[in-house]
MILOVO-12508 format. One record per residue: residue number from 1; residue in three letters; x, y, z of N, C-alpha, C in turn. Coordinates in steps of 0.2 Angstrom, whole numbers. Atoms other than C-alpha are relative to their C-alpha. Layout:
// MILOVO-12508
   torba   torpa      nX      nY      nZ     caX     caY     caZ      cX      cY      cZ
     NUM     ALA       X       Y       Z       X       Y       Z       X       Y       Z
...
//
This chain:
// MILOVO-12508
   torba   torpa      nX      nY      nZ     caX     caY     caZ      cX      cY      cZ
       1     UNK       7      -1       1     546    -142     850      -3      -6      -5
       2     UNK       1       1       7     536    -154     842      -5       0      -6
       3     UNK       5      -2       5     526    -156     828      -8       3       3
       4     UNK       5      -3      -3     510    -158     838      -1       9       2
       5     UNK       0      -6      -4     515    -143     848      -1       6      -6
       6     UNK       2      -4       4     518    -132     832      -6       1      -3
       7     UNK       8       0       4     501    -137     824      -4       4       4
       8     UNK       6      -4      -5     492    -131     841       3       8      -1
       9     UNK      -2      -9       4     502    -112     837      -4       1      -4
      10     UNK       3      -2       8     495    -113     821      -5       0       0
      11     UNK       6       1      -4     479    -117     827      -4       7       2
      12     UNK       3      -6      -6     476    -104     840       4       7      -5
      13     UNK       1      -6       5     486     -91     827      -5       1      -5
      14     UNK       6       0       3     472     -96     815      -6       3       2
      15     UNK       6      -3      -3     458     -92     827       0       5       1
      16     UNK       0      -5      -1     464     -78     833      -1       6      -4
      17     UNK       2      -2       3     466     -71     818      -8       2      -2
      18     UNK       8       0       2     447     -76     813      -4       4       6
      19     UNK       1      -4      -6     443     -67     830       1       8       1
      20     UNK       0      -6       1     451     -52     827      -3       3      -7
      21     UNK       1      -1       6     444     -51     808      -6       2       3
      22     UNK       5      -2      -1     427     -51     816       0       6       6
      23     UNK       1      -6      -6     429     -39     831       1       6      -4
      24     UNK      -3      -6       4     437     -26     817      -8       0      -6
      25     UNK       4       0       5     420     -28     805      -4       4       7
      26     UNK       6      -1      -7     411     -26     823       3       7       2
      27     UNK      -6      -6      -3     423      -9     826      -1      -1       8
      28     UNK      -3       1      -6     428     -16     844       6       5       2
      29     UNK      -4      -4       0     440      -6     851       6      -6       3
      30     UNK      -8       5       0     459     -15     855      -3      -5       6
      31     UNK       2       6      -4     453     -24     870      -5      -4      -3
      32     UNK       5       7       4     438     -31     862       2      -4      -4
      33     UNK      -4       5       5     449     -37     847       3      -4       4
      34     UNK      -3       5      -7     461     -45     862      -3      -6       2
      35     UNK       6       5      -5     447     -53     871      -3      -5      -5
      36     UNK       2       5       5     440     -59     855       5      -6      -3
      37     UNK      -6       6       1     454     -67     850       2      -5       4
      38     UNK      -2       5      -6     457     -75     864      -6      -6       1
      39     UNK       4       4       0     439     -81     865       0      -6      -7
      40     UNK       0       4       6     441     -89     848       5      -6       0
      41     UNK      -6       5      -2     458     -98     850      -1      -3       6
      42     UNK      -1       1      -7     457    -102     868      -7      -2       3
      43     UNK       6       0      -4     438    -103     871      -3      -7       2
      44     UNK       1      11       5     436    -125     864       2      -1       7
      45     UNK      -4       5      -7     449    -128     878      -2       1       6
      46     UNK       1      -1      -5     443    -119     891      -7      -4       2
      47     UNK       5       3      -2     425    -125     892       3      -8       0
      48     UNK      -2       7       0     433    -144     887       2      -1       8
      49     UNK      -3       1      -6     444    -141     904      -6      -1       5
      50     UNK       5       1      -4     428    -137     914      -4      -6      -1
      51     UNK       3       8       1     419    -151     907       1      -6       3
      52     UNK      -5       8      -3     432    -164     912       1       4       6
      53     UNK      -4      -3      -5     436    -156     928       6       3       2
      54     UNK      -7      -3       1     451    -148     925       1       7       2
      55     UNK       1      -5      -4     454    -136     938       8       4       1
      56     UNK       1      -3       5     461    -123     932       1      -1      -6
      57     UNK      -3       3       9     462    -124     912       5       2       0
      58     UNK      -5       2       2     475    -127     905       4       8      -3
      59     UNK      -1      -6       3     476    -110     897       3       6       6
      60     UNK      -2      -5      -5     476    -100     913       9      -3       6
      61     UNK      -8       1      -2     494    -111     917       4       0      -2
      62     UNK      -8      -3       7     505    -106     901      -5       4      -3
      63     UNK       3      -7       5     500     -88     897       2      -2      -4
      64     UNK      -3      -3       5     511     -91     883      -6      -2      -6
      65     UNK       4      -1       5     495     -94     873      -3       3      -1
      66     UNK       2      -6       1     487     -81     878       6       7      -2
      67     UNK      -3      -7       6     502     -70     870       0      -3      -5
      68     UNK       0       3       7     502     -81     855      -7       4      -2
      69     UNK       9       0       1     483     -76     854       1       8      -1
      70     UNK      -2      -7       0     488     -57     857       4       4      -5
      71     UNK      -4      -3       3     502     -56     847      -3       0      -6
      72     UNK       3       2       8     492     -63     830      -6       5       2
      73     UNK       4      -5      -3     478     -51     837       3       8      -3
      74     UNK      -3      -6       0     489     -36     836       4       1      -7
      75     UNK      -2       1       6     498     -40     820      -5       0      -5
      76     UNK       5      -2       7     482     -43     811      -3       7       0
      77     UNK       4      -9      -3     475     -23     819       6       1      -6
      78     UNK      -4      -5       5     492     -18     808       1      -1      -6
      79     UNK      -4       2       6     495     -27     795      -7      -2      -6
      80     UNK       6       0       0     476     -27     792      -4      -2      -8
      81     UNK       0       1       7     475     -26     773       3      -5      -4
      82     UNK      -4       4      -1     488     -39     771      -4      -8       0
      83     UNK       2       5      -2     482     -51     779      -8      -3      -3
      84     UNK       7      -1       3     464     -50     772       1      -4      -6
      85     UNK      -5       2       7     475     -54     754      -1      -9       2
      86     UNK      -4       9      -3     479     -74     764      -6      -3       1
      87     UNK       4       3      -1     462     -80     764       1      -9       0
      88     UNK      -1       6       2     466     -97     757       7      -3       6
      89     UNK      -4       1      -6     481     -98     770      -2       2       6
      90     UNK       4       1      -4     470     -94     784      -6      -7       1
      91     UNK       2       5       0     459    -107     779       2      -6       2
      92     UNK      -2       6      -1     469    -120     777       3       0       9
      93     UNK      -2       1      -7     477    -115     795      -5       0       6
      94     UNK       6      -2      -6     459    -113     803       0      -9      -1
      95     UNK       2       7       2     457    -133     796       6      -2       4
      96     UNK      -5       0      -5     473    -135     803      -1      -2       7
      97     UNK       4       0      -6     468    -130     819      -7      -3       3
      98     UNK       5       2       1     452    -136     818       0      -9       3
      99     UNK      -3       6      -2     459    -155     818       4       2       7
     100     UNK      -3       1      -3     472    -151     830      -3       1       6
     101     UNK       7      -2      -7     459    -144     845      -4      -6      -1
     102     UNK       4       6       1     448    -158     840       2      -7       2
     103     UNK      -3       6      -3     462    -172     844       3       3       6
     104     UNK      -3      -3      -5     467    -161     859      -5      -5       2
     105     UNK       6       1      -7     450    -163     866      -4      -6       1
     106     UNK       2      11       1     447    -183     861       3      -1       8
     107     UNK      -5       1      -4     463    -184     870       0       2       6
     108     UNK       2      -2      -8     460    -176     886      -5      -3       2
     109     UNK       2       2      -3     446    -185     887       1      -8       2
     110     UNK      -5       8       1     454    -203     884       4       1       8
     111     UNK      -4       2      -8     467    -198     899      -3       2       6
     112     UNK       3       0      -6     453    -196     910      -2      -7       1
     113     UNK       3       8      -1     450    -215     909      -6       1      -3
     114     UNK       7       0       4     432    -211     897       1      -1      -6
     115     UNK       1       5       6     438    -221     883      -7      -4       1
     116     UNK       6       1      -1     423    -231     888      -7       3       0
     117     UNK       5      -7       2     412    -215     886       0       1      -8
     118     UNK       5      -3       5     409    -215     868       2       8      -3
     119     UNK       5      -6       0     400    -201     867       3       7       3
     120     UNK      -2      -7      -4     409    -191     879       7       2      -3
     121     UNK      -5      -1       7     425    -192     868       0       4      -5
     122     UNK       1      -5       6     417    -186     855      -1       7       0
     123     UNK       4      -8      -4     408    -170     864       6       3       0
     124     UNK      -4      -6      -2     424    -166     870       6       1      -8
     125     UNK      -2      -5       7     433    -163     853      -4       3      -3
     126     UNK       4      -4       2     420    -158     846       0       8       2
     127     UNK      -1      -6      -4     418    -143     860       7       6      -1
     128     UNK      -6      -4       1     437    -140     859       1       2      -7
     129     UNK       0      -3       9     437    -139     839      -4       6       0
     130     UNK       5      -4       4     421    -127     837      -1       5       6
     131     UNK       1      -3      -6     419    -121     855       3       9       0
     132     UNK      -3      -9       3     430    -104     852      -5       4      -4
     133     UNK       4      -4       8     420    -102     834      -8       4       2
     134     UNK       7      -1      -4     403    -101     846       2       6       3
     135     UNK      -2      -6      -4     410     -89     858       1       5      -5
     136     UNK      -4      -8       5     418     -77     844      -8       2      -3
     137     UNK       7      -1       3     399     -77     835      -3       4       6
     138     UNK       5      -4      -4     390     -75     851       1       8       5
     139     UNK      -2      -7      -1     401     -60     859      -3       4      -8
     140     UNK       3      -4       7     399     -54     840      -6       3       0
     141     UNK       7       1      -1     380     -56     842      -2       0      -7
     142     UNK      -1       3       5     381     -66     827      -5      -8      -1
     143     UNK       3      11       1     372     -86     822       7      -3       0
     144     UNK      -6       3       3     386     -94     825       1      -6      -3
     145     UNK      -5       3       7     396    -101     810      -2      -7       1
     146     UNK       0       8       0     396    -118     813      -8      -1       1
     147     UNK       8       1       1     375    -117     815      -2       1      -8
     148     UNK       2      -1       9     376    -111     796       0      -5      -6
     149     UNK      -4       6       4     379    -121     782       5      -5       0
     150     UNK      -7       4       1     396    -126     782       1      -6       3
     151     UNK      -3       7      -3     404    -142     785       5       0       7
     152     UNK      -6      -1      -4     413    -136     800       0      -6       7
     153     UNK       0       4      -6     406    -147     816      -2      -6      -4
     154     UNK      -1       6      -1     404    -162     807       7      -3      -3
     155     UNK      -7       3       0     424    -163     801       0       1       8
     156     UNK      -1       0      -7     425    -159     820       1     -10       3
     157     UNK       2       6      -3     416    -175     823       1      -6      -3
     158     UNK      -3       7       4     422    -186     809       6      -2       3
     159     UNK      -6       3      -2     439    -184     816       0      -2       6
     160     UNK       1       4      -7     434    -188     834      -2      -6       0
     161     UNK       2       5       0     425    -202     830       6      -7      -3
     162     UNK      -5       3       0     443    -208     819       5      -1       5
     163     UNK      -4       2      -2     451    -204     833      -1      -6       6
     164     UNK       4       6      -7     441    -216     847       0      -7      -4
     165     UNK       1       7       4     440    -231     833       8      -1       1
     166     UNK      -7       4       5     460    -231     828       2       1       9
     167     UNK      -5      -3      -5     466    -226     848       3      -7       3
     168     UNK      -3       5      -2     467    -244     854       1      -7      -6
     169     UNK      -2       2       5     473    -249     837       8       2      -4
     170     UNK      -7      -5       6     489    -238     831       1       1       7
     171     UNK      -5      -1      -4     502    -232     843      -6       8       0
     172     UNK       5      -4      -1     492    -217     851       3       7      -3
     173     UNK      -4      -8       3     502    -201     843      -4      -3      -8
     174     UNK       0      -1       8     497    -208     827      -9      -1      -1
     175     UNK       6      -1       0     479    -209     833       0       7       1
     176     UNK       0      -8      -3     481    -190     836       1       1      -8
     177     UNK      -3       0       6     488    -189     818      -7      -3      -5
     178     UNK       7       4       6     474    -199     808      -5       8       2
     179     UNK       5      -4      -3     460    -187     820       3       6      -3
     180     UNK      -1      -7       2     470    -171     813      -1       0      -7
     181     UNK       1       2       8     470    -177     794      -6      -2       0
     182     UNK       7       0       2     453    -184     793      -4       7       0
     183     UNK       4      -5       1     446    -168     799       3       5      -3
     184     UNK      -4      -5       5     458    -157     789      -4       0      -5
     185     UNK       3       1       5     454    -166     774      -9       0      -2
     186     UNK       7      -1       0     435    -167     777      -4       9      -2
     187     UNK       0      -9       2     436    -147     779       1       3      -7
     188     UNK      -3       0       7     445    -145     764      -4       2      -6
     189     UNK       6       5       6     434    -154     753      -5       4      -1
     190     UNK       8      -6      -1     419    -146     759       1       6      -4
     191     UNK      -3      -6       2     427    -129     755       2      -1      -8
     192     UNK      -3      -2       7     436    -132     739      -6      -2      -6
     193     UNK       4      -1       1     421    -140     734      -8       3      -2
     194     UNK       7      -4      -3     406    -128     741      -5      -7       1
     195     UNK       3       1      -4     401    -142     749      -6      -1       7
     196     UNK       2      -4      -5     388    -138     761      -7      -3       3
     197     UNK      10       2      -2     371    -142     773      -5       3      -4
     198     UNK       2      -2       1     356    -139     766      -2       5       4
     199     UNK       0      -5      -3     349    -122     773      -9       3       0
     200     UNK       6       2      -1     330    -122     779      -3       6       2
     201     UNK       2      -6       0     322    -107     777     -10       1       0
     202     UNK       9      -2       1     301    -101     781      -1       5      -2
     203     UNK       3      -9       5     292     -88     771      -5       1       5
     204     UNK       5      -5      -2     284     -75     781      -8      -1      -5
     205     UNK       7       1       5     266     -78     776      -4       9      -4
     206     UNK       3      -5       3     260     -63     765      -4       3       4
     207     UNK       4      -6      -3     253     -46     772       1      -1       6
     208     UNK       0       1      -4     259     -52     788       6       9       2
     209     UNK      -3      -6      -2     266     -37     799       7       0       2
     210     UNK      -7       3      -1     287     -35     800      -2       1       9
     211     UNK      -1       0      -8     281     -28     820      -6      -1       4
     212     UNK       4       3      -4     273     -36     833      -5       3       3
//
């Protein structure tokens, strides 16, 4: 197994977790936890695939992520108090992941011949990086995260954009490597920092009625 390969575990274990956290605030009942997690982890790539053409996704050809997604789903249901405790190591493994899904989805778009695409390179990490964190929000019926403050889609896009610069410049695994560190680190920062977008708020005009 290698490295890559375990980062993308840790990834999709991350998400799922953050997936099940949110279905268990929402009292989902076990499927929905399940579903959720699985949206979460597994959501980025699946739109990514439809994007590029990729018939079927890549997920629906090795369940074994969809048990990776299940099992850390159903772990967190029990160990539930625990786990809450590991904030700072969920983090660091959601950044983790975050990078890794975002040089997945460079890269997928690269071995479609759309190096010449820019634009479309970056879309598609981007999507694969944050594309879950959307889906888990909008089941939730939530503003998804990434719309809020945080610095989460544009470390997406920092490291998309290092990976499309350095690809036909380094040996192409170590362009996979920069795009997972750039956007770790960028994540990070922002976080250990506080970081953050400004956050654009209008005042209801006085005496105005809260219903229509």
């Amino acid at each position: 197994m290698t490295l890559i390969t375990i980062f993308s575990f840790l990834g999709i274990i991350a998400a799922a977790v953050s997936g099940t956290l949110v279905g268990m605030k929402k009292q989902m009942d076990l499927f929905g936890l399940i579903f959720l997690a699985a949206a979460t982890s597994l959501g980025g790539g699946v739109i990514r695939d439809i994007m590029i053409g990729h018939f079927p996704p890549v997920v629906f050809i090795k369940p074994i992520y969809f048990l990776v997604s299940t099992l850390a789903a159903l772990v967190t249901c029990f160990f539930y108090e625990r786990i809450t405790k590991l904030q700072n190591t969920i983090m660091l493994s959601d950044a983790v992941g975050l990078g890794v899904f975002t040089a997945i989805g460079a890269n997928a778009a690269v071995s479609q011949d759309l190096l010449n695409a820019p634009f479309l390179v970056v879309s598609m990490g981007l999507l694969t990086g944050i594309g879950g964190g959307i889906l888990r929000d909008l089941f939730a019926k939530d503003i998804p995260y990434v719309f809020r403050k945080e610095i989460y889609a544009i470390a997406s896009i920092l490291g998309a954009l290092s990976f499309l610069f350095t690809y036909d410049k380094v040996p192409h695994v170590l362009s996979f490597y920069i795009c997972l560190l750039v956007t770790f680190v960028v994540r990070v920062v922002a976080v250990m920092y506080n970081v953050n977008f400004p956050v654009f708020r209008t005042e209801q005009p006085k005496g105005l009625s809260q219903k229509s």
